[in-house]
N, C-alpha and C positions, 0 to 999 in steps of 0.2 A: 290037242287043238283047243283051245281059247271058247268058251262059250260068246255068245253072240250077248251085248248089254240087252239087258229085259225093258230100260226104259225107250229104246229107239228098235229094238227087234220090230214089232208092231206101231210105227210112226203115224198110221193112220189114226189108230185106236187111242196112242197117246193125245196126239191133236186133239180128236173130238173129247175128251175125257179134261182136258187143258183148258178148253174153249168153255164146256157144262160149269166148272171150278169159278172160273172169272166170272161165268155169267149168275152163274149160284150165293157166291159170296162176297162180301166186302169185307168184314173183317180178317186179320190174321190169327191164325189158329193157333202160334205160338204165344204172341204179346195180346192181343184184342183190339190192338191199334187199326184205325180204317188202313186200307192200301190202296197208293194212287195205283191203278190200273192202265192212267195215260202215262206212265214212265215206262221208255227206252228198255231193252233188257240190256242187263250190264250194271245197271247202276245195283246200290245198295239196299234202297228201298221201292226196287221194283218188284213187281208180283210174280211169284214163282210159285209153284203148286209144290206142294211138301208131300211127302211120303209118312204117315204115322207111323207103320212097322217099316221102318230099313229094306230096302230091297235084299239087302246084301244080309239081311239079318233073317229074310223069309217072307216078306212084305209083298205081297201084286202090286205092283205098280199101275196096274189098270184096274183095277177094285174100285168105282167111287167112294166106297167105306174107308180104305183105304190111305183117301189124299184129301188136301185141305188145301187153302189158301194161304201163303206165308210172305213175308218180304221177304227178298233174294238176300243179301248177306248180312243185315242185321239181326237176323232172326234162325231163317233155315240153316244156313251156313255155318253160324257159332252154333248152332245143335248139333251140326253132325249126325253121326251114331247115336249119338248122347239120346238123354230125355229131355222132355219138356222143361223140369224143374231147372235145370242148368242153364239154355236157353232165355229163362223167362228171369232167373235172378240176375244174369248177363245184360239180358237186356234193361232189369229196374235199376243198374246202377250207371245209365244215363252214359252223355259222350267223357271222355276222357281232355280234359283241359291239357294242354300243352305248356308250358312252361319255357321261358327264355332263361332262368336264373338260373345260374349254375353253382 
């Protein structure tokens, strides 16, 4: 049988732990960059509470020591698993220009 996810097992616990994060910090703890906090979730640089240790890696998910303040997929996202350093040279090499010339 499938164990239960550890971040929605205790939905309570996560909320209040989700809500403490937002109201604790404005920086992200991946890049340094502030995080709008008024942005929708979904988007890219909406605020999402990041897990330092991986859950999946052995991490509490409910630890305040534990989680930090991150943007949703410019930052927590491309980390992954991964570390920080990965992450943060991802994020220093800025958006990606598009090009029409073939």
């Amino acid at each position: 049988m499938a164990r239960p996810n550890p971040r929605v097992a205790n939905g309570h616990r996560r909320r209040e732990l989700r809500k403490r994060v937002l109201r604790e910090e404005d920086r992200c703890g991946i890049c340094g960059q502030l995080v709008d906090k008024t942005l929708p979730h979904g988007l890219p640089e909406s605020p999402e509470v990041d897990e330092i240790m991986p859950v999946s890696l052995g991490g509490d998910p409910l630890a305040r020591t534990n989680v930090r303040l991150s943007h949703r997929r410019i930052c927590n996202q491309r980390r992954g698993n991964g570390n920080n350093e990965r992450a943060q040279a991802h994020a220093a090499r800025g958006p990606v220009i598009a090009s029409n010339i073939w």
